[in-house]
C-alpha positions as CSV (number, residue, x, y, z in Angstrom):
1,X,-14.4,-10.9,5.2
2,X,-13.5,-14.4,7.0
3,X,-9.9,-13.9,5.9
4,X,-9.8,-10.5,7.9
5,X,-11.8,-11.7,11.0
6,X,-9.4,-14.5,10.9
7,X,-6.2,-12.5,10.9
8,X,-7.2,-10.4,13.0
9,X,-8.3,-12.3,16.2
10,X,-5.9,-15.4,15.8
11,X,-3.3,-15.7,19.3
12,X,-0.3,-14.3,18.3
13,X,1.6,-17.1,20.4
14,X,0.0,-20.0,18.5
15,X,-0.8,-18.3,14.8
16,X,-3.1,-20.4,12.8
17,X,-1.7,-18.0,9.0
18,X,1.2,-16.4,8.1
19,X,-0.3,-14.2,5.5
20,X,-3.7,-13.6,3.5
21,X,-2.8,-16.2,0.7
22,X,-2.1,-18.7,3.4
23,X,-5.4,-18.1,5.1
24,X,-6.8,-18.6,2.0
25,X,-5.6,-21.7,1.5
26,X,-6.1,-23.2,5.0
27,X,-9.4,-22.7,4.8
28,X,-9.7,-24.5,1.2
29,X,-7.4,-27.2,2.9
30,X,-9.6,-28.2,6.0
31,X,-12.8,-26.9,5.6
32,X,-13.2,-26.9,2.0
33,X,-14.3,-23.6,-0.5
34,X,-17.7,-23.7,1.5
35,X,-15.4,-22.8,4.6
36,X,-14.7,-19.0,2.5
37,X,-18.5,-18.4,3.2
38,X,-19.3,-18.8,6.7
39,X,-21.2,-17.0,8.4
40,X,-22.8,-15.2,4.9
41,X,-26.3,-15.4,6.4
42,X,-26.0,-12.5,8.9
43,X,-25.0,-10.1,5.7
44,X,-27.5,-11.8,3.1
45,X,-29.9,-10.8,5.8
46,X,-29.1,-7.0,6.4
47,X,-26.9,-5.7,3.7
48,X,-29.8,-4.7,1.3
49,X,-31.0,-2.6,4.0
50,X,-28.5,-1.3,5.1
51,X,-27.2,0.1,1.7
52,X,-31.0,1.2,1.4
53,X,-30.8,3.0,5.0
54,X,-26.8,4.3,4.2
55,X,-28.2,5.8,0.9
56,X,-31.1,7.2,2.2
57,X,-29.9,8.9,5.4
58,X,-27.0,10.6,3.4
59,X,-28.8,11.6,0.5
60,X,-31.6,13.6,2.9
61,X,-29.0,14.8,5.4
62,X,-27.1,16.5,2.3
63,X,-30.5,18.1,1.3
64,X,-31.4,19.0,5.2
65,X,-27.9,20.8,5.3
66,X,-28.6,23.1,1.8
67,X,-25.3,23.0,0.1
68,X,-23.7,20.4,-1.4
69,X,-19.8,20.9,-0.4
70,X,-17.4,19.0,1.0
71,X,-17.8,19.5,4.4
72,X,-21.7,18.8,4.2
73,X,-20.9,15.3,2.1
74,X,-18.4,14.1,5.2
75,X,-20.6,15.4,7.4
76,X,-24.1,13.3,5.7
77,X,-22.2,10.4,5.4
78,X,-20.9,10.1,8.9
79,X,-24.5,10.4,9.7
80,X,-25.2,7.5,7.5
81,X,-22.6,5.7,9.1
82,X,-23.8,6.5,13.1
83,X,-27.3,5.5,12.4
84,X,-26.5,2.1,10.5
85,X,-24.9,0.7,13.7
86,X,-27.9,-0.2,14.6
87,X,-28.0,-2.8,12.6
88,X,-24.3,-3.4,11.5
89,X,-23.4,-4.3,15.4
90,X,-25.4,-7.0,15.7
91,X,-25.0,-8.5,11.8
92,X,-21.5,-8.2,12.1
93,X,-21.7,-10.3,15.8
94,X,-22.8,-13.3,14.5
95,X,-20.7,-12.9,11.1
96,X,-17.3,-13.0,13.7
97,X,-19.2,-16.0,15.8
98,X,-19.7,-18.0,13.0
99,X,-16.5,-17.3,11.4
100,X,-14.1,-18.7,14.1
101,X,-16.7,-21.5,14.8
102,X,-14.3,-24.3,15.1
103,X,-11.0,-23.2,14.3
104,X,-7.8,-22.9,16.5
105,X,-8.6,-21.8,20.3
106,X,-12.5,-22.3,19.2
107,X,-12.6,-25.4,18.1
108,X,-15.2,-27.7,19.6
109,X,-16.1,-30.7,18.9
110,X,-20.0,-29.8,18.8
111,X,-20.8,-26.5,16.7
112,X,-22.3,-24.0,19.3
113,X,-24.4,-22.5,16.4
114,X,-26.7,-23.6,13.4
115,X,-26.9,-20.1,11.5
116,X,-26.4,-16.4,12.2
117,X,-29.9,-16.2,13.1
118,X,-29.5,-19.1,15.8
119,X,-26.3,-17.5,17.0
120,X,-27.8,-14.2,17.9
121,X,-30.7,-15.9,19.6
122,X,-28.4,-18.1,21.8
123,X,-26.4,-15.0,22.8
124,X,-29.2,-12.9,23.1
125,X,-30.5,-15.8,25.9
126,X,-27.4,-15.5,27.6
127,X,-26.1,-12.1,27.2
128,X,-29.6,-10.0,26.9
129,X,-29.3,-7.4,24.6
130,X,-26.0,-6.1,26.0
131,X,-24.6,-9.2,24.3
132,X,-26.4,-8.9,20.9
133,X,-24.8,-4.7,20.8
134,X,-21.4,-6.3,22.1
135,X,-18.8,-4.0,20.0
136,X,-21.4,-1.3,19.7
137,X,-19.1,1.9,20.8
138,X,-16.2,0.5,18.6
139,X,-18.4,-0.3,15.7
140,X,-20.1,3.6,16.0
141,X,-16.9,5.1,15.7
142,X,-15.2,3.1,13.0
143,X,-18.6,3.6,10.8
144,X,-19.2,7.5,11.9
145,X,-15.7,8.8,10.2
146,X,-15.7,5.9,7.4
147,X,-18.8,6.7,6.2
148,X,-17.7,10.4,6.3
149,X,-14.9,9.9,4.4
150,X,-16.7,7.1,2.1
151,X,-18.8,9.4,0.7
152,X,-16.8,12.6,0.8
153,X,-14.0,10.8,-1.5
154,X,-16.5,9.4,-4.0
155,X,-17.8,13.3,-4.5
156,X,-14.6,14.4,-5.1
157,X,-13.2,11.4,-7.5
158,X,-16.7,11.4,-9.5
159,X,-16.2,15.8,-9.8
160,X,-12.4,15.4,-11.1
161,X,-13.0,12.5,-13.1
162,X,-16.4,14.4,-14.4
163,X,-18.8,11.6,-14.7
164,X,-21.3,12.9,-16.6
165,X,-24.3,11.1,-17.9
166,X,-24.0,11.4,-21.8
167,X,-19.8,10.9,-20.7
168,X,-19.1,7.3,-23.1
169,X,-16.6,6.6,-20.3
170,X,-19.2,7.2,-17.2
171,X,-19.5,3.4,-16.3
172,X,-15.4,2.9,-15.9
173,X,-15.1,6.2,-14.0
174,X,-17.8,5.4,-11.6
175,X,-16.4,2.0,-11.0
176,X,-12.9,3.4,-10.4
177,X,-14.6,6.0,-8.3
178,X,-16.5,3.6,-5.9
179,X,-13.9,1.3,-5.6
180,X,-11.1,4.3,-4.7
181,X,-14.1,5.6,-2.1
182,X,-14.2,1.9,-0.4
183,X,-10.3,1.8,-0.3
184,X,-9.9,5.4,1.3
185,X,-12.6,4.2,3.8
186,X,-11.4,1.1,5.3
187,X,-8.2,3.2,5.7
188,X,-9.2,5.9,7.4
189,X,-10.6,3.5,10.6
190,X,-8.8,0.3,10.5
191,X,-7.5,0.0,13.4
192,X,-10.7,0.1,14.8
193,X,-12.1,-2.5,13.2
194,X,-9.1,-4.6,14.0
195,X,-10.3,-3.7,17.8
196,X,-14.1,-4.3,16.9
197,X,-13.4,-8.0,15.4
198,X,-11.5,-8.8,19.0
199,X,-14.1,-7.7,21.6
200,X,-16.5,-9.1,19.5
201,X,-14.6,-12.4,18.9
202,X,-14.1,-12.1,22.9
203,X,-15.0,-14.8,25.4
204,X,-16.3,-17.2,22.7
205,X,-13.7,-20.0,23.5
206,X,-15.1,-19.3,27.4
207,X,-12.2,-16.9,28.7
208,X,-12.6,-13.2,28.8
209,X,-9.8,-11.2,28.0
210,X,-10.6,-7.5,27.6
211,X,-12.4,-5.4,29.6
212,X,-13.7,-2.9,27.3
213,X,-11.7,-1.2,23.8
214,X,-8.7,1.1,25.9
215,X,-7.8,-2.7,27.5
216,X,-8.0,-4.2,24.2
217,X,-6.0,-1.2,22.2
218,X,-3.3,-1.7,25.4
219,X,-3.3,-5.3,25.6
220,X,-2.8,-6.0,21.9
221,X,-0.2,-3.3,21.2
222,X,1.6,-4.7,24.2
223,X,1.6,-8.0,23.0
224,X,2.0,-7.6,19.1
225,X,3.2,-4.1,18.7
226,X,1.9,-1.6,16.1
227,X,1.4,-4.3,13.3
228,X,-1.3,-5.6,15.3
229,X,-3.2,-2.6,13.5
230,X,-3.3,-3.8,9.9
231,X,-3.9,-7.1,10.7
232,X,-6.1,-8.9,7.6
233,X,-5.4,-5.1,5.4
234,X,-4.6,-6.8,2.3
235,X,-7.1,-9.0,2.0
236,X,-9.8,-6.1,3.3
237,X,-8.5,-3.8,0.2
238,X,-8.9,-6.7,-2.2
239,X,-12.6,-6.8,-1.5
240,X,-13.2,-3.4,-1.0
241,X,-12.6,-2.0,-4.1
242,X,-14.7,-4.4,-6.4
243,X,-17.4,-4.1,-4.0
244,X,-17.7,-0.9,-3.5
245,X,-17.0,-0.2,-7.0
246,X,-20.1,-2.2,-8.0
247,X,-21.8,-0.8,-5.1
248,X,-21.8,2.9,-5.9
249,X,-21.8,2.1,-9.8
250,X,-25.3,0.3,-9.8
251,X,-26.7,3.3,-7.1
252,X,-25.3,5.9,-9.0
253,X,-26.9,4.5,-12.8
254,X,-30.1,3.6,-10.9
255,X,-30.7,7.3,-9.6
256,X,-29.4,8.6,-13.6
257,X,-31.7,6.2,-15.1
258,X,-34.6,7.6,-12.7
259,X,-33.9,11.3,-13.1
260,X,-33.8,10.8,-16.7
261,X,-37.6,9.3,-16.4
262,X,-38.7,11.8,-13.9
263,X,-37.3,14.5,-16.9
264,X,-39.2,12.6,-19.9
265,X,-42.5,12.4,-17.8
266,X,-42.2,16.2,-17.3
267,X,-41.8,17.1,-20.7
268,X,-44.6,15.3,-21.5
269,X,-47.7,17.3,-22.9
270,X,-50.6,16.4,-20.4
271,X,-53.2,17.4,-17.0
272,X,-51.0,18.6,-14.6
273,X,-52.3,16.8,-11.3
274,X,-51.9,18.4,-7.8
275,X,-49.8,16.4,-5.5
276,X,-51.1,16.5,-1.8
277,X,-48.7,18.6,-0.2
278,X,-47.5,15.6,2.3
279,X,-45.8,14.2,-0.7
């Protein structure tokens, strides 16, 4: 994701990269192949749980709504989404800080912060917690829809490939099916995360230059045009599809491999033990 955050906040009147592969190899160039993996920390940190809180939240919203259709898939996995800001506002903060520490209009000769951990303590300090949620409204409704469709197009790819358990071909499908599934749902709210990045990348080289996300959408379409929407695409899509793909793979043969225990254990001849009823 530094390639994106990159492209997307750099000044138009003074660009840094003409294109993803020229990102790419700026960042080899003057900061080295360690330069690719800045600001790593702030997702190491949260991106277990959050995949465990996603997961979670969609799978019991689908069983709170009673039938599993289309509609109730978009509509557990926007829920997914919403409630995951939480967390993702604030990780993704200090991922975009620590990103564009020292480069072009950032560059300092003293690095304002150690880790992504130090960086949302110092803003915290300075900002309160209005700082550490900086981006909160744009990052809620990039996620609410995206997560919507996220899971909504994985349901329908994994039903009309029919990825079956005892299918020889299951493994492919539900690789091609995650990845299709994170590709359709960086799509659907680009834009807005092109709008997220730059109020969050906002007033870290000391000069404030939105006032909230209707000034940014105005201001950047004014200066750049419509282009200024699909900013770092091509280098989002070439991550999103092998992560996603290995993301809802490993979930999806995780909960087979479970059911399939929970089945063998009930077949099983033995004392059939009351569960207390809050279980």
């Amino acid at each position: 994701m530094m390639l994106k955050v990159r492209l997307q906040v750099q000044n138009v009147e003074k660009p840094l990269y003409r294109g993803t592969f020229h990102c790419f190899q700026s960042i080899i160039k003057q900061e080295s192949a360690f330069g690719l993996y800045k600001g790593i920390g702030s997702p190491m940190m949260g991106l277990t749980f959050i995949n465990a809180l996603v997961f979670g939240v969609q799978g019991n919203t689908l069983r709170a709504l009673g039938k599993d259709t289309p509609l109730n898939q978009f509509l557990a996995g926007s829920a997914a989404g919403a409630i995951q800001c939480i967390i993702c506002c604030p990780m993704e903060l200090a991922k975009t800080r620590m990103q564009l520490q020292g480069t072009g209009e950032y560059k300092l000769k003293t690095k304002n912060y150690k880790n992504s951990l130090d960086c949302l303590i110092k803003i915290y300090r300075k900002e309160g917690l209005r700082g550490i949620n900086r981006g909160m409204v744009s990052t809620f409704i990039r996620e609410t829809p995206s997560f919507g469709f996220y899971f909504l197009t994985y349901d329908c790819m994994t039903r009309y490939l029919g990825c079956e358990a005892e299918d020889s071909y299951v493994i492919p499908k539900l690789l091609f099916s995650g990845g299709m599934s994170g590709i359709v749902s960086w799509l659907s709210t680009y834009p807005v995360d092109v709008i997220k990045s730059r109020l969050q990348a906002d007033g870290v080289g000391g000069v404030t230059q939105y006032n909230g996300i209707l000034d940014c959408v105005r201001k950047s379409y004014h200066e750049e045009g419509w282009r200024v929407f699909t900013r770092g695409l091509t280098s989002t899509l070439l991550r999103a599809f092998p992560v996603n793909a290995a993301t809802f793979a490993t979930v999806t043969v995780f909960l087979m491999y479970m059911r399939s225990e929970d089945n063998l254990r009930e077949c099983e001849p033995g004392p059939v033990i009351q569960q207390p009823s809050s279980l």
